[in-house]
N, C-alpha and C positions, 0 to 999 in steps of 0.2 A: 239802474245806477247811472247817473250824472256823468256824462262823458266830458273832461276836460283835457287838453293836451298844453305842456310848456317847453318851451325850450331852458334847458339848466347849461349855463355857461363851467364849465368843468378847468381848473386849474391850473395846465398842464404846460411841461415847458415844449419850445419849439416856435417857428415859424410858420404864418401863413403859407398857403402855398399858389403862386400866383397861376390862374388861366384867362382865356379867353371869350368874351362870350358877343353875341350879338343880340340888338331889340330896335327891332321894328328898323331894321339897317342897319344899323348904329355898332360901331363897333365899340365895346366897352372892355375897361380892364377888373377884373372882379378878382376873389380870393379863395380860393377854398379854404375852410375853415375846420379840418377834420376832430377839431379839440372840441367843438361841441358837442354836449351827448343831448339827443333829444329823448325825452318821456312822453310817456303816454302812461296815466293815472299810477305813476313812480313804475313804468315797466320801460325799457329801454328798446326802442324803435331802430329800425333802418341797419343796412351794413355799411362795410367803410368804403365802399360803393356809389354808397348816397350820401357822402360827404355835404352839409349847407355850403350855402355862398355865401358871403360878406361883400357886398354894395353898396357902395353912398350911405354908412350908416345906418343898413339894414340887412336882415338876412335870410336867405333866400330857403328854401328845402322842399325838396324830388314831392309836386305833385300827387303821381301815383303811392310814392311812399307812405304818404301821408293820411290820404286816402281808404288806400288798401287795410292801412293799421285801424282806423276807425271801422273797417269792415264795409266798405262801400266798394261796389265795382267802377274802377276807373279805366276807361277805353279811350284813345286818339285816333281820328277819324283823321287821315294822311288828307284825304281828298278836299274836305271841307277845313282844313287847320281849325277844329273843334275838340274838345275836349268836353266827354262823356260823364259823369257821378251819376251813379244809381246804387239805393240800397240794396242789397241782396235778397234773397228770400229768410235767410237766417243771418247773424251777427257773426260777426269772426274776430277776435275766439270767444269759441263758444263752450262754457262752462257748464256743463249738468252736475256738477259735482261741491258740492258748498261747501266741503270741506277744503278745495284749494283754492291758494290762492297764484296767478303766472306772476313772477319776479321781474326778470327778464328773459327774453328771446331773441338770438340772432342765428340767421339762418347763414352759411355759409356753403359757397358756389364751388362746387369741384368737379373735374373733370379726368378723364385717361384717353391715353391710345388704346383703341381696339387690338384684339390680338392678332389681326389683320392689317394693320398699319392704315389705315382704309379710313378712318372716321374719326370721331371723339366719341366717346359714352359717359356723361354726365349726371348729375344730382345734386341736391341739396340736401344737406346734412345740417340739423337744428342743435344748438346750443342753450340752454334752459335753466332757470331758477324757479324755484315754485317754495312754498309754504304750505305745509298740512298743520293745517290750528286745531284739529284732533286725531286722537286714533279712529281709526276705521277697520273694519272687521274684514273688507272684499278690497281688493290693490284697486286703487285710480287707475285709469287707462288714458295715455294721450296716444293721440290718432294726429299723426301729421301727413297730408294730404298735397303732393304737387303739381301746380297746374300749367295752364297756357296761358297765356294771354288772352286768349278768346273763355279762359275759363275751364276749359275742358280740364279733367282730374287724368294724369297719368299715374302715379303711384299712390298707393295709401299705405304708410307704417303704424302699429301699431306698438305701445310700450307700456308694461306695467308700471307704475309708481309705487312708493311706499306706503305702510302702511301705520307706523306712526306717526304722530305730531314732532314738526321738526322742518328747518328748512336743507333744501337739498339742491344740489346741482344733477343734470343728467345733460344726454345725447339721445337724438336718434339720427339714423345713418340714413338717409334716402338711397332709394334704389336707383340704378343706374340707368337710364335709358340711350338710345342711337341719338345725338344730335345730328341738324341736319347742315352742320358746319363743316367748309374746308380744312383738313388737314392744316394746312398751309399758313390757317391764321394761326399769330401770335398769339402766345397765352392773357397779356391782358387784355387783346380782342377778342377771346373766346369767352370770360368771366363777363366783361363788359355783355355782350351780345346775352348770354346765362341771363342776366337780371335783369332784362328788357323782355326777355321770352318767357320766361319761366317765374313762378313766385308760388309760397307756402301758404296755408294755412292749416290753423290746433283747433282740435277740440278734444276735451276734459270731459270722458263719460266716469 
């Protein structure tokens, strides 16, 4: 299948919201632009997280986000300021299943206090739309799998689908693991820190 991605400018009322950014020195004033929804072959990408930029009449959108959704491993090499793309060994996501189709997907970053006051314990929890264009005899399974950054898999869940033709919303809940975060930080420094360390991917057996 033809991989194409677009950004679809979406309707919506409200203001930009202004930050701060630097390039190559330079200190620049840019916008976030959280009303854009971006797609991938009409499936909706990214969290409100990875919010685009708007610059000089252009707009900007989270590298690894972008990347990762086309199924490529995206690494930053701190040492050398290089940035890594390489394809996988398999696609992501990855479909055995011809009878579905993924809608959209957004994964969302959550975290608690241990019952020890002592840590965080963390996950990601996927949000989902899919399409069965037939009936099927045996339930679809998605497998959603979380990982590191360096790629290592910590958790893997598994979910029945349906089994008639028909489009449907679901969930799966990621399991929780020890993050290796201070107490101490603030909650949107702990989500932020979440989606720099951690990221999903589905497969549809």
């Amino acid at each position: 299948m033809k991989r194409k991605w677009k950004v679809s400018m979406m309707l919506l009322a409200g203001l930009l919201l202004p930050t701060t950014v630097w390039a190559a020195g330079k200190q620049i004033t840019a916008q976030l632009s959280p009303q854009i929804m971006m797609l991938l072959e009409g499936r909706v990408i990214g969290t409100p997280s990875d919010a685009p930029i708007s610059y000089n009449g252009k707009t900007y959108v989270p590298l690894r986000m972008v990347g990762e959704s086309f199924g490529y491993d995206v690494k930053w090499d701190g040492s050398n300021n290089t940035i890594s793309i390489t394809a996988p060994e398999e696609d992501y996501p990855l479909i055995k299943n011809d009878a579905v189709e993924i809608l959209t997907t957004e994964g969302n970053y959550e975290y608690i206090t241990s019952m020890d006051s002592k840590s965080f314990l963390g996950g990601i929890n996927l949000d989902f739309t899919y399409t069965l264009t037939k009936d099927v005899s045996r339930p679809p399974v998605i497998v959603m799998e979380t990982l590191t950054k360096d790629h290592t898999v910590l958790t893997s869940e598994t979910k029945l689908l349906k089994t008639k033709a028909g489009t449907y919303k679901d969930f799966v809940i990621g399991d929780k693991k020890r993050l290796p975060y201070s107490v101490k930080m603030k909650r949107e420094d702990v989500i932020k820190q979440m989606t720099e360390d951690y990221y999903y991917r589905i497969k549809i057996q």
